[in-house]
PDB file of N, CA, C, O and CB in Angstrom:
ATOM      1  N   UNK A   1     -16.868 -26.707  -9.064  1.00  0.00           N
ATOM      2  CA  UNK A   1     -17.182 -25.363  -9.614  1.00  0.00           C
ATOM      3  C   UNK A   1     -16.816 -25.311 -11.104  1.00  0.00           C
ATOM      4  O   UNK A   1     -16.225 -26.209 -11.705  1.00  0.00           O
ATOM      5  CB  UNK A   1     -16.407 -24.236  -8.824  1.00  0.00           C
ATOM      6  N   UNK A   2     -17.168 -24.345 -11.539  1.00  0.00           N
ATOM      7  CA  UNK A   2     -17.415 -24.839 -13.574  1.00  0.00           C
ATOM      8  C   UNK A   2     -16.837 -23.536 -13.832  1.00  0.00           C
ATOM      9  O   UNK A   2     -17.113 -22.666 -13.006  1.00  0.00           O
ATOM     10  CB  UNK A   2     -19.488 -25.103 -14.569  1.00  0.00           C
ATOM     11  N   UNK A   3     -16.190 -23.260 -14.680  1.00  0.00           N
ATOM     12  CA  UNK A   3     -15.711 -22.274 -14.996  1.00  0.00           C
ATOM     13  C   UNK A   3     -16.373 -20.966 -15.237  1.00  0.00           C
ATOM     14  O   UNK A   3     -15.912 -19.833 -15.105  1.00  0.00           O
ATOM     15  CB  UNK A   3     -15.183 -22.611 -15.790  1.00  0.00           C
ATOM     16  N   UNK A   4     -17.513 -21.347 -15.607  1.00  0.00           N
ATOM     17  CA  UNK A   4     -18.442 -20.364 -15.935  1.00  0.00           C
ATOM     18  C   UNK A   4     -18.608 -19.607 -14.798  1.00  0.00           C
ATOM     19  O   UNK A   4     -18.423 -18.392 -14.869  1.00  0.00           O
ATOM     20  CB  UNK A   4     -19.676 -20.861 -16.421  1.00  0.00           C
ATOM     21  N   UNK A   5     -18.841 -19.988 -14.038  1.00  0.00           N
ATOM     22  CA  UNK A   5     -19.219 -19.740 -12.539  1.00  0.00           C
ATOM     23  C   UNK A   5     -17.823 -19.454 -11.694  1.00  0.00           C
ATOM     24  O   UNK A   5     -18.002 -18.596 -10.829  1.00  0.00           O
ATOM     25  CB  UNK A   5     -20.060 -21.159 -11.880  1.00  0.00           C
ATOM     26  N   UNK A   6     -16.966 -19.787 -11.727  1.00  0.00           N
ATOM     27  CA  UNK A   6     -15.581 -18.734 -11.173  1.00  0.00           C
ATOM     28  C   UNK A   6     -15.416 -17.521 -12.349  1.00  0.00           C
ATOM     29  O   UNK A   6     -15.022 -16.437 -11.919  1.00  0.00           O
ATOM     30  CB  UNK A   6     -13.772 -19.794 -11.101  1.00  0.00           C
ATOM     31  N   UNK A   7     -15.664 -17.618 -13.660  1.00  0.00           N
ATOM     32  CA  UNK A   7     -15.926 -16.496 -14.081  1.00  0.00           C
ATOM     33  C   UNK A   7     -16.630 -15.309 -13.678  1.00  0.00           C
ATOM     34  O   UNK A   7     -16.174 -14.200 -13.400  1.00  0.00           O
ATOM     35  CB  UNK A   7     -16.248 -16.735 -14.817  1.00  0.00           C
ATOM     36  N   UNK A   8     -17.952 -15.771 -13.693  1.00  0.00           N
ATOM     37  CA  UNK A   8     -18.765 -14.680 -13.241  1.00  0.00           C
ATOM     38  C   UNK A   8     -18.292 -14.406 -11.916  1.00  0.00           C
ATOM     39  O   UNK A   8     -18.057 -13.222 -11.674  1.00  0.00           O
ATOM     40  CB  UNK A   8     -20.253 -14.961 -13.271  1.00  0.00           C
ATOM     41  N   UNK A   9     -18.115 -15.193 -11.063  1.00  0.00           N
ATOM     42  CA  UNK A   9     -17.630 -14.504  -9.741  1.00  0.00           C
ATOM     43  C   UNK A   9     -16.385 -13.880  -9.715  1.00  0.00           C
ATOM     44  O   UNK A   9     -16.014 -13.247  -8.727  1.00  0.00           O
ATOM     45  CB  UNK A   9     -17.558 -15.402  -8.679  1.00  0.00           C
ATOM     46  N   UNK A  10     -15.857 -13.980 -10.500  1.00  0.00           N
ATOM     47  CA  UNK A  10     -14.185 -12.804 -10.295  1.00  0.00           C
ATOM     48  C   UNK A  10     -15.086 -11.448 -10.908  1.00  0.00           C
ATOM     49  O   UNK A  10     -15.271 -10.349 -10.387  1.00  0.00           O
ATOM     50  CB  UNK A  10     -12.164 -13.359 -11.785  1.00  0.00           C
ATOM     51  N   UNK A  11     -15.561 -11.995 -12.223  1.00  0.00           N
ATOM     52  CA  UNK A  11     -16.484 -10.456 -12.655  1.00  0.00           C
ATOM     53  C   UNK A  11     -17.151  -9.607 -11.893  1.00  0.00           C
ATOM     54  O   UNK A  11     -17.097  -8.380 -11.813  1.00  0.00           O
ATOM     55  CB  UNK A  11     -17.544 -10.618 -13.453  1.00  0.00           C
ATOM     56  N   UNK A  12     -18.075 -10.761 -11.092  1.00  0.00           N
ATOM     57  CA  UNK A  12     -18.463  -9.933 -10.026  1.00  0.00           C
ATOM     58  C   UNK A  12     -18.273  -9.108  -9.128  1.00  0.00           C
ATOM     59  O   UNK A  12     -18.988  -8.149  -8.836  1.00  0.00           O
ATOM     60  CB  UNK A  12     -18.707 -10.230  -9.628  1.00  0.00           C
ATOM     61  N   UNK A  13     -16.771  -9.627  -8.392  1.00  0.00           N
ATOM     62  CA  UNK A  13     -16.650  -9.383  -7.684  1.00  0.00           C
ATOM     63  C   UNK A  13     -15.383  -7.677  -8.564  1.00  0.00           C
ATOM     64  O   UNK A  13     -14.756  -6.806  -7.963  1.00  0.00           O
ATOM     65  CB  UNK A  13     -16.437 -10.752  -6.745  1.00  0.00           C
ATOM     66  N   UNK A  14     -15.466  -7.812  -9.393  1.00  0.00           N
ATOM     67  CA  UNK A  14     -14.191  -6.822 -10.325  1.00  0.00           C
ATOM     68  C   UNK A  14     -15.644  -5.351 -10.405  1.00  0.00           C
ATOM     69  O   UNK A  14     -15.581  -4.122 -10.373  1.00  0.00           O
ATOM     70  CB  UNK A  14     -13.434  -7.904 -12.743  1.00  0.00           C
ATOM     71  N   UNK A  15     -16.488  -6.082 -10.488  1.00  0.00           N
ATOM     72  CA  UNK A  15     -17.778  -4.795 -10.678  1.00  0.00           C
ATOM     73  C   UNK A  15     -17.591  -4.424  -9.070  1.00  0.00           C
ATOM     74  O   UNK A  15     -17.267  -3.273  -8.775  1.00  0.00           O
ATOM     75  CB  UNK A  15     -19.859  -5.452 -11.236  1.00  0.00           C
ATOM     76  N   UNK A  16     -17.779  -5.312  -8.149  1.00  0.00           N
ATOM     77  CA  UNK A  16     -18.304  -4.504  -6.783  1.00  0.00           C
ATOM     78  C   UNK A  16     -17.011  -3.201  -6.673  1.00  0.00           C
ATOM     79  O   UNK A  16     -17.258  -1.995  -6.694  1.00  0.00           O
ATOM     80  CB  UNK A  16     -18.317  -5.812  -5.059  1.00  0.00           C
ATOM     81  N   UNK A  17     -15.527  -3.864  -6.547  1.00  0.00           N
ATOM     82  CA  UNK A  17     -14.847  -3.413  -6.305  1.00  0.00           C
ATOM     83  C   UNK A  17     -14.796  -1.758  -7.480  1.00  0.00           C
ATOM     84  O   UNK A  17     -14.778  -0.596  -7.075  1.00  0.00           O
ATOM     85  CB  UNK A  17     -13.946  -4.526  -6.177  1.00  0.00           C
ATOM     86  N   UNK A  18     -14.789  -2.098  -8.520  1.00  0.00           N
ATOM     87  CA  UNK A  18     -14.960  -0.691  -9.344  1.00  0.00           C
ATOM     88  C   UNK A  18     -15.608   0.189  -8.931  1.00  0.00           C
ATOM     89  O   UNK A  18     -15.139   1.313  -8.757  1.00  0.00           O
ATOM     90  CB  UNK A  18     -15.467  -0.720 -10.479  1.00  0.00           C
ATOM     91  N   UNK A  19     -17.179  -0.218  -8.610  1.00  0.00           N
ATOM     92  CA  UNK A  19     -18.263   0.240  -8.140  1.00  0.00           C
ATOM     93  C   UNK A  19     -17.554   0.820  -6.933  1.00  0.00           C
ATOM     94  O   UNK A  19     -17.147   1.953  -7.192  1.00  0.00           O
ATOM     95  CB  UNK A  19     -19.425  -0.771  -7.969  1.00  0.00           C
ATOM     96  N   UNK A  20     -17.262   0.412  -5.666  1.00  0.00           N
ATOM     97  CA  UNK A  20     -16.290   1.095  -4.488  1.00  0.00           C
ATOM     98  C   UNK A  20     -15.072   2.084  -5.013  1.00  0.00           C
ATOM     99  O   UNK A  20     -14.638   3.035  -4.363  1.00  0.00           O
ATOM    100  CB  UNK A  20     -15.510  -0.186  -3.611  1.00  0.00           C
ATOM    101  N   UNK A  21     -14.845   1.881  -5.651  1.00  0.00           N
ATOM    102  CA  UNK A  21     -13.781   2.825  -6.231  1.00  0.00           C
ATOM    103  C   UNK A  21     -14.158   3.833  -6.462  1.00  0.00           C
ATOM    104  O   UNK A  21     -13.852   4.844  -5.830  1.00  0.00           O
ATOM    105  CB  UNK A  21     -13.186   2.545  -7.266  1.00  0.00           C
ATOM    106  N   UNK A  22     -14.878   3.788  -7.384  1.00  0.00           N
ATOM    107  CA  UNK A  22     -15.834   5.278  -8.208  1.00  0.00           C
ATOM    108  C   UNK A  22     -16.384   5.683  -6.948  1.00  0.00           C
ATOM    109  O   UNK A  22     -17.130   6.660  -6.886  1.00  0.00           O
ATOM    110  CB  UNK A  22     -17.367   4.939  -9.609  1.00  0.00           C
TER     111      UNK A  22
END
């Protein structure tokens, strides 16, 4: 896995969770 790509997936996953929050 490349960093880029555990990047975007923590991001991702930091949007879903916000997104549930709100």
């Amino acid at each position: 896995m490349t960093e880029a790509a555990y990047l975007a997936r923590f991001r991702r996953r930091t949007i879903e969770a916000w997104a549930k929050r709100c």
